[in-house]
N, C-alpha and C positions, 0 to 999 in steps of 0.2 A: 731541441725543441720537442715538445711533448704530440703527440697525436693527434688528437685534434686541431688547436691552432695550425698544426703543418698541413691537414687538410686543409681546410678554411682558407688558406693564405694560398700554398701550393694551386686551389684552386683557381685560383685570380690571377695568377701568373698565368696559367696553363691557356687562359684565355684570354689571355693582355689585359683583361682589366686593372683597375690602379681604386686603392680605397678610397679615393675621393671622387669617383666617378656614379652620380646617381646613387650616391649614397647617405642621407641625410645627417646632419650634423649629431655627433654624440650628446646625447642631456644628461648633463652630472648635477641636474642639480638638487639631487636623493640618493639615497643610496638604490632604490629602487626604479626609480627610471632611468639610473645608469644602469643596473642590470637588462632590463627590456631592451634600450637601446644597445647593448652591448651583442644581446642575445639576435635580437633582429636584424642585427650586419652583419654579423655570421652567418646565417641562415641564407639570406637571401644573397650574401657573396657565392653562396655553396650552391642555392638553387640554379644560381647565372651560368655556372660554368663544369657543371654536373656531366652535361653531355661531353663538353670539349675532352676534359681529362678521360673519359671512354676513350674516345682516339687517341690520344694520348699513350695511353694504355695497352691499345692493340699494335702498337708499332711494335715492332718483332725485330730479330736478325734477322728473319726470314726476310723483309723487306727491306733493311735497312741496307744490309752486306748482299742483295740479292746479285747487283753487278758481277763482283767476282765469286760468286757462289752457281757451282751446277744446277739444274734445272730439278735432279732427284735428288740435294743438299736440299735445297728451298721445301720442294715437296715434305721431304722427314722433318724439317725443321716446324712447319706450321701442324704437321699432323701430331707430333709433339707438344705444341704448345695448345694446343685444344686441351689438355688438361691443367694449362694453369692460365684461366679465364681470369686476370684482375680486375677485368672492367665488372663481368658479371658479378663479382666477390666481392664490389664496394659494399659499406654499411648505406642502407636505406634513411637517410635522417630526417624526422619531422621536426616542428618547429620548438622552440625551446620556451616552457611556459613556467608563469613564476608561478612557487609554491608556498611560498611562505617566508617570514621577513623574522631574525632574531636579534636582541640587541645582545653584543658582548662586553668581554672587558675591556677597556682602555678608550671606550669610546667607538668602536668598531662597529660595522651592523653586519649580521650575516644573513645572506640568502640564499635561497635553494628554488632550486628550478627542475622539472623535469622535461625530458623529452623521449618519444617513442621511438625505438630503432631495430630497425629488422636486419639482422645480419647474417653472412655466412659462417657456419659451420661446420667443419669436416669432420666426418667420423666414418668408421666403418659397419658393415652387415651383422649378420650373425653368422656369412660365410669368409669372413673377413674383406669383402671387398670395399673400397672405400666410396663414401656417397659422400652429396653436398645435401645439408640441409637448411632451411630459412627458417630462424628464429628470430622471434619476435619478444624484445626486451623492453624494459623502462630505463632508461639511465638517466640519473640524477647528476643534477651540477651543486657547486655547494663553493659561493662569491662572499671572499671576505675583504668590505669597504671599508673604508680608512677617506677618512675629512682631509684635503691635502691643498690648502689655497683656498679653504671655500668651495672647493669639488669632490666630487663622491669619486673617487677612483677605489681600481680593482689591489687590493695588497696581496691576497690568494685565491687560486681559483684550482680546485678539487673536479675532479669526474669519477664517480662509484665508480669501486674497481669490477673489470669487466666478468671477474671469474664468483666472485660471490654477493656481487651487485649492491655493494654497499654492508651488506652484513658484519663482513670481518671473519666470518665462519667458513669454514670447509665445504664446500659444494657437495662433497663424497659422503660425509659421516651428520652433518647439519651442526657440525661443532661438539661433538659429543667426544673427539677422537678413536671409536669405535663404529665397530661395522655391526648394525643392526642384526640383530638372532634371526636362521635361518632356520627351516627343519632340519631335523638330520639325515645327510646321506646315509647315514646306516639302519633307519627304519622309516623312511621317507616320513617324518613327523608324528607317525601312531604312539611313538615312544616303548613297542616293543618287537622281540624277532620274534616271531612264531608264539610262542605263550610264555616265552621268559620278556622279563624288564630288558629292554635294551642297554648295553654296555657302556657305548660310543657316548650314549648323552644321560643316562641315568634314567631314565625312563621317561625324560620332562617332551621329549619329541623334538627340543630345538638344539643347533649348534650353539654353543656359545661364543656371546660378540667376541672379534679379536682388532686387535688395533690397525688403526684406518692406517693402510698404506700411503694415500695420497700424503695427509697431515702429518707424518708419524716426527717429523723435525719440530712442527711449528705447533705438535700437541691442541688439531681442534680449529686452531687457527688458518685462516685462507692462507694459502703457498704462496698467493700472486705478490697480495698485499699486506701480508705478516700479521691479519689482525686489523688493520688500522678500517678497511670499509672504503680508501679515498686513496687518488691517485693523484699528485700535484701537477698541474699542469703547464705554469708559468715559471718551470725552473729552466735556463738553458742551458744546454751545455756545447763543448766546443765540439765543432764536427759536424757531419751531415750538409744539410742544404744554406745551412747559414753562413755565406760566405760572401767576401769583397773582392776578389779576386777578378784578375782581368789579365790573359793570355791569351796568346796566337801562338801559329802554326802553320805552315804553308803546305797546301794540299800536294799529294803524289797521285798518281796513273798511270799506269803500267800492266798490261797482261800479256806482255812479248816474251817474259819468261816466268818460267814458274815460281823464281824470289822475289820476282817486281810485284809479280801477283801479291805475294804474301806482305810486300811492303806496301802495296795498295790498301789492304783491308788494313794494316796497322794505321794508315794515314786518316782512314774511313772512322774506324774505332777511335783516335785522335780528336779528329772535328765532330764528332757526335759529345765526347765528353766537354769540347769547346761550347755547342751549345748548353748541356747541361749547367756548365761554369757560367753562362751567361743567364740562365734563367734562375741561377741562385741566388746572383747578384739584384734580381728582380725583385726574387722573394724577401730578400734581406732588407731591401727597402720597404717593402709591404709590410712585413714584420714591424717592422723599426716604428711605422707609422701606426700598426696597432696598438701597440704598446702605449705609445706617445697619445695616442685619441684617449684610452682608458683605463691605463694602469700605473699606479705611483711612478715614482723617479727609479726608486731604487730596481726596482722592473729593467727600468731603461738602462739603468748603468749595469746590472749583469748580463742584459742582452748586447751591450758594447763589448766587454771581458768575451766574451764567448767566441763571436764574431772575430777578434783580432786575433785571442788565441785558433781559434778553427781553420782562418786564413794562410798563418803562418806554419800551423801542422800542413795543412794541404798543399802549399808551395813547396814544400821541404819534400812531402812522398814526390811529389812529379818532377821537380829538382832530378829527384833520383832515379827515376825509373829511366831503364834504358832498355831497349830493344832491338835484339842485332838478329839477323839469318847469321845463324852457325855453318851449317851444312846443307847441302842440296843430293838427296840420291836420286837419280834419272833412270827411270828403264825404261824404254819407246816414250808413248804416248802417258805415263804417268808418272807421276814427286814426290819423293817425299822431302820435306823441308822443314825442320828444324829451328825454333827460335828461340835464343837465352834471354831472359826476361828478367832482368837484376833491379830491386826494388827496397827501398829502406823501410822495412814493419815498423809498426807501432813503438816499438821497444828501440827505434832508434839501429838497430842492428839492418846490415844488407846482407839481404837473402836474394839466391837465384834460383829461378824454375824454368823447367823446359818445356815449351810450348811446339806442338807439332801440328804439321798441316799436309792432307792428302789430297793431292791435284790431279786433276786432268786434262789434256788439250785436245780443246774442243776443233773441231770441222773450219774453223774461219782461222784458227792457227795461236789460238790466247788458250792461254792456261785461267784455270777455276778451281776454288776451292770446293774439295768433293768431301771433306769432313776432317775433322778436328779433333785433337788428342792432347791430351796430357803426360808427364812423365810420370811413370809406374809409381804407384807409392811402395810396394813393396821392393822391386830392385833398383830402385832410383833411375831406371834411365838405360840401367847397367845390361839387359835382357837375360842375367846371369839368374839361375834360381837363388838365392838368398841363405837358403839353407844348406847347400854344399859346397856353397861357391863356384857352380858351375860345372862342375865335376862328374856330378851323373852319382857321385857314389858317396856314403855315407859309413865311414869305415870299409869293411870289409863287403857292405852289402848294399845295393843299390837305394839311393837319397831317395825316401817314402815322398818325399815332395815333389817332382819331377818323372816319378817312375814314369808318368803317360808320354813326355817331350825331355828326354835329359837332357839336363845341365842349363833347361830354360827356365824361367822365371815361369812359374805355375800362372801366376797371374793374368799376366800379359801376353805368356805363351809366346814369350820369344820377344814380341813386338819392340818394348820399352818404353810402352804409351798403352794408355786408356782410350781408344778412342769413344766418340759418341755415337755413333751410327750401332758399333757392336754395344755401346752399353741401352741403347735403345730411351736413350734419357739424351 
């Protein structure tokens, strides 16, 4: 499901509301007051529960895992996530107003709507440091109706695409496929060196344009949207939030040893994704029900397709996913602890990863998760350096790779994990 609708909808879950709650009956009986009406329960779904998804939002691991997490885990974890504010990095959306009504072929009527939205965007200084800025856009809706029983329903529904707002043009060059004439660097624009004709540009002062890097595939045309101007919104696919699924799990608790610990948080991680699976199941019916209030059949029958397929993929990954403590290394008062994480990818194939967890035992006698690693991508796990196989030597003469820690893995310096604390992410 496309972006927007999953706000709109996501949001009514987030806050238990349900589409038939105070929410006035859909009028299909135009093509244009079924737009307004369409527009205005969206809107006002979104304004209801605006704040909620904020909270929503700022649940953390820090909070969620804080139980078995140390007290300076918790700490780096929230000072950490101060740079990725979701709640504050929603789009701002105002109300969605019609613009004008066209008729097409086959009987269809089209209309167009705009709406003001101020959103976030990241970008960097001029010293490369990265900033947030609040941009304030127009984006356009663009509803194509279809007569279906005597009712105006939605057949497609468009959002200007986000990066050239409808144009279809290159944001970078303005669709030209070139980059606008500069002066030249080698007579800062006078067009000569000293009292000769400059070389560099022929005496004209300007660089000549060269072809837009952003476009250079799509020749001129916007990268997002290939050209087209319009992003479709009512196509679903299988996957994501749209799911029927209904599982359990039965909770664990343990922090008497340092693997109970780690099966604690996997139990924790568990029933977190349980409520997730249960709020999807919300959405889905929300969904289903939007659909059904204002959009043909055919709508409804690829939102079923999607849904069954999405369902059946998703049973099948958790099907598979398995999680064991492998290993436990003890030295006094702290663990290292080891977990194989076997899981079937997309492609059908099972893959396993190793997951690692650095503990400590606390003053009351429980162990806690004091930070979190991954298996090295470069020596797999193995703490071997890669390049000489551990060896230290490289032929005759010492592996350039390892010179500083021989025979370790440059990377992980030995470990056989990435941890998070030292990657500071």
């Amino acid at each position: 499901m496309k972006r927007f609708m999953l706000i709109c909808i996501f949001l009514a879950v987030a806050s238990g509301a349900t589409l038939g709650q105070d929410t006035p009956k859909a009028d299909l009986s135009s093509a244009k007051a079924a737009f307004e009406s369409f527009a205005a329960g969206a809107f006002d779904m979104k304004s209801r529960v605006d704040e909620k998804l904020k909270g929503l939002l700022s649940a953390r691991d820090s909070d969620v895992y804080a139980v078995v997490f140390t007290q300076s885990y918790v700490d780096f974890l929230k000072e950490r996530d101060k740079k990725f504010d979701f709640a504050r990095d929603l789009d701002k959306e105002g109300k969605i107003s019609f613009e004008k009504e066209e008729a097409s072929e086959g009987g269809t009527v089209v209309i167009y709507g705009t709406q003001a939205v101020t959103r976030t965007k990241k970008d960097v200084d001029k010293g490369g440091e990265p900033v947030t800025k609040q941009v304030e856009e127009t984006r356009r809706h663009r509803c194509v109706f279809a007569n279906e029983g005597g009712e105006w329903r939605i057949q497609k529904w468009f959002l200007s695409c986000r990066s050239c707002n409808g144009t279809g043009k290159c944001e970078n060059c303005g669709g030209t496929g070139k980059t606008a004439a500069k002066d030249c660097p080698g007579c800062k624009g006078t067009g000569k060196t000293g009292e000769t004709e400059c070389g560099a540009c022929g005496g004209t002062g300007k660089k000549q344009p060269e072809d837009c890097w952003q476009c250079k595939k799509t020749q001129g045309k916007c990268m997002t949207c290939k050209g087209e101007g319009w992003k479709r919104q009512d196509e679903f696919e299988a996957g994501g939030f749209l799911l029927e699924v209904d599982r359990k799990a039965d909770a664990y608790s343990d922090l008497t040893a340092s693997a109970n610990t780690v099966k604690t948080f996997l139990s924790i991680k568990e029933q977190r994704d349980l409520r997730n699976t249960a709020a999807a199941r919300e959405l889905t019916a929300l969904v289903k029900k939007m659909v059904s209030s204002y959009f043909v059949k055919a709508t409804a029958e690829t939102l079923d397709k999607a849904v069954k397929e999405g369902s059946a993929r998703y049973i099948k990954e958790k099907d598979g996913l398995k999680q064991d403590v492998k290993e436990v290394k003890a030295e006094g008062d702290s663990a290292i602890v080891c977990c194989a994480e076997t899981r079937i990818d997309r492609t059908g194939k099972e893959r396993t990863d190793s997951r690692f967890f650095k503990l400590a035992k606390q003053a009351d006698g429980t162990w806690k998760i004091d930070d979190r690693g991954y298996g090295c991508w470069a020596c797999k796990g193995s703490c071997s350096c890669a390049v000489c196989g551990g060896t230290g030597k490289k032929g005759d003469a010492d592996c350039p790779a390892c010179k500083d820690n021989k025979g370790k893995c440059p990377s992980c310096k030995g470990d056989g994990c990435s941890w998070e604390r030292q990657q500071g992410k």
